[in-house]
C-alpha positions in Angstrom: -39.4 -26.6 16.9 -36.2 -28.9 17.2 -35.1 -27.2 14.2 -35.4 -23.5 15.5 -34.2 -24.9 18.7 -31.1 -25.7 17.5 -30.7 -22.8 15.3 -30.9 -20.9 17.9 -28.3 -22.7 19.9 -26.0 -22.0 17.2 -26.4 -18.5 16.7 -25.7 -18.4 20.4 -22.6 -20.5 20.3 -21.4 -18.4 17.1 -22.2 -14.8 19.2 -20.8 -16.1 22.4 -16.8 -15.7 20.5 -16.6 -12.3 20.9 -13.0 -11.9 19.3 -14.8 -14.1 16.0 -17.6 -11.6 16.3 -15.7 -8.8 16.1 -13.8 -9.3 13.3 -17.3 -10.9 11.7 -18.6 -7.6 11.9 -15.8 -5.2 11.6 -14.1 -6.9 9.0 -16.9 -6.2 6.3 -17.1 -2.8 7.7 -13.6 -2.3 7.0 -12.8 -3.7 3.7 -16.3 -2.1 2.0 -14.4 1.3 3.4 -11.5 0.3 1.6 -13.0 -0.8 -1.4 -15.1 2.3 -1.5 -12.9 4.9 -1.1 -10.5 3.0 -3.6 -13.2 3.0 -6.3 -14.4 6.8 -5.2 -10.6 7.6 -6.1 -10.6 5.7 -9.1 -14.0 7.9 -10.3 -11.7 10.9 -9.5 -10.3 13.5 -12.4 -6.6 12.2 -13.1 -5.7 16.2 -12.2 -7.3 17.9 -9.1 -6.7 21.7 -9.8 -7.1 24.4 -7.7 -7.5 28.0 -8.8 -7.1 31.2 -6.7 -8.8 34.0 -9.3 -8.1 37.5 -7.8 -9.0 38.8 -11.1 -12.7 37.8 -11.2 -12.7 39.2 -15.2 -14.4 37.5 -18.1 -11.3 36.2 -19.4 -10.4 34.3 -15.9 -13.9 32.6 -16.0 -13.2 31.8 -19.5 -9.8 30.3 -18.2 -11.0 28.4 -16.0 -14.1 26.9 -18.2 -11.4 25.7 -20.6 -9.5 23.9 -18.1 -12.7 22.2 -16.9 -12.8 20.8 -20.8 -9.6 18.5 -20.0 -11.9 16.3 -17.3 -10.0 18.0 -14.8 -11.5 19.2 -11.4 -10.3 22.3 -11.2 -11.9 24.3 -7.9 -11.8 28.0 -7.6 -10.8 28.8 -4.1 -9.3 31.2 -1.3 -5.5 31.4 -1.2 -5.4 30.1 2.4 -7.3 27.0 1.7 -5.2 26.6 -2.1 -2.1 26.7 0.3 -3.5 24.3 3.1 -4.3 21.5 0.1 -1.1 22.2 -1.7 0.7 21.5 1.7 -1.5 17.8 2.1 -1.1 17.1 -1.5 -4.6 16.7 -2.1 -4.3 18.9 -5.6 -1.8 18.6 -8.4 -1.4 22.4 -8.4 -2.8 25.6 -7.8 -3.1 28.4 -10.3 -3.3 31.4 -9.1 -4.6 34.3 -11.8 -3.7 37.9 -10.5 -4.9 41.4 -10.4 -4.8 42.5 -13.9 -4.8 39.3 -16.0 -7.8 40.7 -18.1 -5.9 43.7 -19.1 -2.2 42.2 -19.5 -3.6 39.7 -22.5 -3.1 42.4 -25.2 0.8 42.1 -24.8 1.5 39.6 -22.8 4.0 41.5 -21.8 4.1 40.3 -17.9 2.7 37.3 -16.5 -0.2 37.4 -14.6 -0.7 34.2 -14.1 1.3 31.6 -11.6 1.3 27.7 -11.3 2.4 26.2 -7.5 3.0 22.3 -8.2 2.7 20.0 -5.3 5.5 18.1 -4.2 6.1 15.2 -6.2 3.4 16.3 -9.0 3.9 14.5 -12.6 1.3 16.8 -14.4 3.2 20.5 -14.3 4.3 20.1 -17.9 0.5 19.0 -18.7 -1.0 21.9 -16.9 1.0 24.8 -18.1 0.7 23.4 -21.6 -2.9 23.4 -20.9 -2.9 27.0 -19.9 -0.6 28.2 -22.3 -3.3 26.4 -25.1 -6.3 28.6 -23.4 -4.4 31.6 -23.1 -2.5 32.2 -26.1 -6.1 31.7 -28.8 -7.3 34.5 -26.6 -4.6 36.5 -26.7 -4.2 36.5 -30.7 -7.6 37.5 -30.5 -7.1 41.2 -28.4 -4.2 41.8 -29.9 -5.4 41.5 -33.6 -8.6 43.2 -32.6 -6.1 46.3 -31.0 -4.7 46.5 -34.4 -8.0 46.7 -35.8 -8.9 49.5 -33.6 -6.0 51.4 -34.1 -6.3 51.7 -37.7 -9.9 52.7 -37.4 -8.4 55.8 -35.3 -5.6 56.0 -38.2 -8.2 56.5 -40.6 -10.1 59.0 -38.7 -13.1 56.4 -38.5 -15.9 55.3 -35.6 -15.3 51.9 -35.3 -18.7 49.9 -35.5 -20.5 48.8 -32.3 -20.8 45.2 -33.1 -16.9 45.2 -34.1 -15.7 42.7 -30.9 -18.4 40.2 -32.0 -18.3 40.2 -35.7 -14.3 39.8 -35.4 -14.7 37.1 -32.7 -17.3 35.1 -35.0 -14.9 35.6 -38.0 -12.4 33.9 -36.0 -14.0 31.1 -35.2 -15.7 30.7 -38.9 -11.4 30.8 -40.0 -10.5 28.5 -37.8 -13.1 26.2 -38.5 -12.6 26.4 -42.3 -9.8 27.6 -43.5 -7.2 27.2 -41.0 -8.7 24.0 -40.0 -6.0 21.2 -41.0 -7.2 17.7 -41.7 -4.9 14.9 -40.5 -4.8 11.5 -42.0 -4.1 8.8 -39.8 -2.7 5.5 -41.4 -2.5 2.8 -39.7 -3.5 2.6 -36.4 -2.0 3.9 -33.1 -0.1 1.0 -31.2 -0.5 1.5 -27.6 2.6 0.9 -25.7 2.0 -2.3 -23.5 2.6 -2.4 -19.6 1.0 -5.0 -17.1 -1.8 -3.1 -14.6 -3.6 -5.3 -11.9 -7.0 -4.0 -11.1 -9.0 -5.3 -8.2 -12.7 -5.9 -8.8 -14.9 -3.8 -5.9 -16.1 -7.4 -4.6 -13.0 -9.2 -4.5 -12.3 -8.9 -1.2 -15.8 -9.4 0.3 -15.8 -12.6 -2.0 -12.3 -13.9 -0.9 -13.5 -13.0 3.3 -17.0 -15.2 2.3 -15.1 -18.2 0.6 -12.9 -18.4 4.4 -15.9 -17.2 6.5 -18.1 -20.3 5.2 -14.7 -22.9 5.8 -14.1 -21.9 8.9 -17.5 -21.4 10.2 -17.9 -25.0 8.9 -15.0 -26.2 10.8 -16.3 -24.6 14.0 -19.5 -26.1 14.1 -18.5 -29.5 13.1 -17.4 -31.5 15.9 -16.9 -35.4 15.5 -18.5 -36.6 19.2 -21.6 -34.2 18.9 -21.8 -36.0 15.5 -21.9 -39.4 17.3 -24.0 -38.3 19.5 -26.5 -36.7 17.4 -26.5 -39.7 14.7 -28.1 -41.8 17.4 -31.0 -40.1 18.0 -34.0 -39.5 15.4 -33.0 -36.9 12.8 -30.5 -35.8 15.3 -27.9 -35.3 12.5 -30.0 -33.9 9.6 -31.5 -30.7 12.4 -27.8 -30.3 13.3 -26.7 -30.0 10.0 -29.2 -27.8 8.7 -29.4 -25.4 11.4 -25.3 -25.5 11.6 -25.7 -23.8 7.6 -28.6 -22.2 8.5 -26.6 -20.3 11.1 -23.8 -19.4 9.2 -25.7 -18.3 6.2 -27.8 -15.8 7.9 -24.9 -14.5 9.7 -23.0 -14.3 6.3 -25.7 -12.8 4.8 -25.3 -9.8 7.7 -21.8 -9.6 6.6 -22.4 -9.0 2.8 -25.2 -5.8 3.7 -22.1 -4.8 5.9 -19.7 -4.8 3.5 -22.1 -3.6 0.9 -23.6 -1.0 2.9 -20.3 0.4 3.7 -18.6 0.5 0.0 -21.8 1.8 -1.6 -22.4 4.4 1.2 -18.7 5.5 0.6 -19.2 5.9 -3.3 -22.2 7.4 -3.0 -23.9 4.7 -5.1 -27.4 2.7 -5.1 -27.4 -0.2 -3.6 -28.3 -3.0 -5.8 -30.0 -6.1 -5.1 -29.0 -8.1 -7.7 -25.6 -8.6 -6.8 -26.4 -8.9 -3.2 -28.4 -12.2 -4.1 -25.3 -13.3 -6.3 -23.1 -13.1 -3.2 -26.0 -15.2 -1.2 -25.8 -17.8 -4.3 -21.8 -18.0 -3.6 -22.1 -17.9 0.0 -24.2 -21.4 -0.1 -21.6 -22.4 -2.6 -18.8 -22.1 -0.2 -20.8 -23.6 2.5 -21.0 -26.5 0.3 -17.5 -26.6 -0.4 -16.8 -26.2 3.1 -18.6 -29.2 4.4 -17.1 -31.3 2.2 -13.4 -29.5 3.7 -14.8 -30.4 6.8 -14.3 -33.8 6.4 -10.4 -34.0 6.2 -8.3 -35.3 8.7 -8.2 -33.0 11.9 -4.8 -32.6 11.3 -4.5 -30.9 7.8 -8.2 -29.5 7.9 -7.3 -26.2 8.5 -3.9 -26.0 6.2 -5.5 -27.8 3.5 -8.7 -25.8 3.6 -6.8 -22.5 3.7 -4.6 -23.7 0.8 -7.6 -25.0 -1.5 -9.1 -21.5 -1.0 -6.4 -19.5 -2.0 -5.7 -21.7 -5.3 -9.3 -21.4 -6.1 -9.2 -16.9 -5.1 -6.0 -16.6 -7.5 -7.7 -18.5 -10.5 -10.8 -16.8 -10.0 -9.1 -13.7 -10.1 -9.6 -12.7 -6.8 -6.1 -10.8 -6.1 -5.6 -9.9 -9.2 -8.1 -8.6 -12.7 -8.9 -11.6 -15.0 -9.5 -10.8 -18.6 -13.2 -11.0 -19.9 -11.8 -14.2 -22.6 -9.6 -15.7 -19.3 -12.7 -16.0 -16.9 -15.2 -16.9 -19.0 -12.8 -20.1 -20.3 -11.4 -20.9 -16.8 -12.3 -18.6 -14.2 -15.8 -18.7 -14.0 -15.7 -22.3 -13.1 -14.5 -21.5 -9.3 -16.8 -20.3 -7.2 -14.8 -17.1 -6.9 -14.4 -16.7 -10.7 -18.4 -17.4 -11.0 -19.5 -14.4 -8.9 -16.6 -12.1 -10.0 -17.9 -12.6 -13.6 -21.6 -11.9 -12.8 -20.8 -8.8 -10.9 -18.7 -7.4 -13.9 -22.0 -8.8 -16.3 -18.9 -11.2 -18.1 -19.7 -14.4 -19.6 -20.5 -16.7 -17.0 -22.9 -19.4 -16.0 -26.6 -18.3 -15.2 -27.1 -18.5 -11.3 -29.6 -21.1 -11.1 -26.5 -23.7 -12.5 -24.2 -22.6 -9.2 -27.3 -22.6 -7.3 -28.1 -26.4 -7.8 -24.3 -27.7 -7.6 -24.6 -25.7 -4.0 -27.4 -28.1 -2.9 -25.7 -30.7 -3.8 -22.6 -30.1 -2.5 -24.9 -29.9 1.0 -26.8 -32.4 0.4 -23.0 -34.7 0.1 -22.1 -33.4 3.0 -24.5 -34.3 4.7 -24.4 -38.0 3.4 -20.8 -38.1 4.0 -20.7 -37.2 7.5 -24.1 -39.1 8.3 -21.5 -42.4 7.2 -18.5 -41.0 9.3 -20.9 -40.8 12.3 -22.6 -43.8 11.8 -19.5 -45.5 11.7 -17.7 -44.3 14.4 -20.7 -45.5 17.1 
């Protein structure tokens, strides 16, 4: 009952800063958003297309079904909308295939089709080769089969029903034998190196956790109730364990936040395995943070902030860690532990962070039991 008591006590006195509250709640909110919509845009095709068809033929469906080959997304749409997401720059480009394309692929002779890059667009030479590869195949095609035709009518003969379809499969049977070239590769292709920093989808809620748990740590410790509590009968053990108790349930809240928020945003289940990883490195940093807690008033605060950083940029918090580079150095920070079990890397099995957490605690706790006793 002293226990809950106290728990509750903390909770209140935790609820009762309403700036810390706010930004304990609407900070998770706000970064899962950002990580969300971050990794929705990284799921995205690398060229958003959109295509006005005002033909409405065959051969503009078939256009458009060999564009969707690339990996592009490539939406056919009205002019006025194509117009109104060329203007925001939400597509690369819009195509626009006219009145007439159907008919002008036997010649060639005028272009029915246009291309409207967006401003700033680095894909217009990509896109019209693109076009120019699905349009020209079909265009040998008509015009070889017009020839065809024509000297049917020279000879005075019925062309055959079946003639379209038998040409059309001998094409493809010639292109797929005889005209097909085989290339030789020797060697192997050397990628041309450049330096890309990726950030993990829990980086952020891991780096936010790692100065949650120090600074809720810092709030709740307070040298005279200390005293105070040391004298009584397991005064000083209830205040300790209800003081992490307090701020493990409210970080807890803070990781479905985030969670909920980044996973709603993708569109993705929600997965409870790395929801307890996050708890496991939650009562890490706890651990960690009593034992912060402990440092002069003076430098508690700078000190604490600065150990946490070190510790975010070597677990590669700010920045993507190789696979080889966590698993060697990473992984042992708390950050680098959790980061590498998220991304299923090389990394110590839970159970191992898990136990140096409780210990961590259970320092702490001696620690500042001593530093109490001592100051009565």
């Amino acid at each position: 009952m002293r226990f809950l008591t106290l728990l509750k006590l903390k909770l209140i006195d935790l609820l009762a800063m309403r700036s810390l509250m706010v930004v304990l709640i609407l900070a998770p909110l706000l970064l899962g958003l950002i990580a969300g919509s971050a990794n929705l845009s990284n799921q995205r095709p690398d060229i958003r297309l959109a295509v006005v068809d005002q033909d409405q033929s065959q051969a503009s469906l078939a256009l458009v079904s060999r564009l969707l080959q690339n990996g592009w997304s490539v939406d056919p749409i009205a002019a006025s909308e194509a117009n109104r997401l060329l203007l925001h720059q939400k597509v690369d480009g819009v195509i626009t295939i006219e009145p007439g394309y159907s008919e002008s692929l036997t010649t060639l002779k005028e272009s029915r089709i246009s291309y409207s890059q967006a401003e700033g667009s680095l894909v217009t030479t990509i896109v019209r080769e693109a076009i120019a590869a699905a349009v020209l195949p079909e265009y040998s095609r008509r015009s070889l089969l017009e020839q065809v035709y024509r000297q049917y009518e020279k000879n005075g003969q019925i062309p055959p029903a079946s003639l379209d379809a038998d040409f059309s499969a001998n094409m493809a049977d010639y292109a797929a034998t005889i005209a097909k070239l085989k290339v030789d590769y020797i060697g192997k292709i050397q990628t041309v190196p450049t330096l890309t920093f990726v950030v993990s989808d829990y980086s952020m809620e891991v780096f936010f956790l790692s100065i949650y748990a120090v600074l809720g740590a810092i709030t709740l410790s307070s040298s005279d109730l200390r005293r105070r509590l040391a004298s009584t009968r397991r005064g000083l053990s209830l205040d300790y364990a209800s003081s992490i108790a307090a701020l493990f349930l409210l970080g807890i809240i803070q990781i479905f936040l985030y969670t909920g928020a980044m996973r709603l945003l993708m569109q993705s289940p929600f997965r409870i395995r790395e929801t307890f990883l996050l708890a496991v490195y939650l009562l890490l940093v706890l651990g960690l943070g009593q034992l912060l807690s402990l440092l002069d008033q003076s430098l508690r605060l700078y000190l604490s902030l600065l150990i946490l950083l070190l510790l975010s940029v070597a677990g590669g918090c700010f920045f993507q860690l190789s696979a080889k580079l966590l698993s060697r150095i990473g992984q042992y920070t708390p950050q680098g532990w959790v980061l590498s079990q998220l991304k299923n890397y090389e990394a110590l099995p839970f159970y191992i962070p898990l136990l140096i957490a409780l210990l961590l605690l259970l320092l702490g706790y001696n620690l500042q039991k001593r530093r109490a006793i001592r100051a009565i």
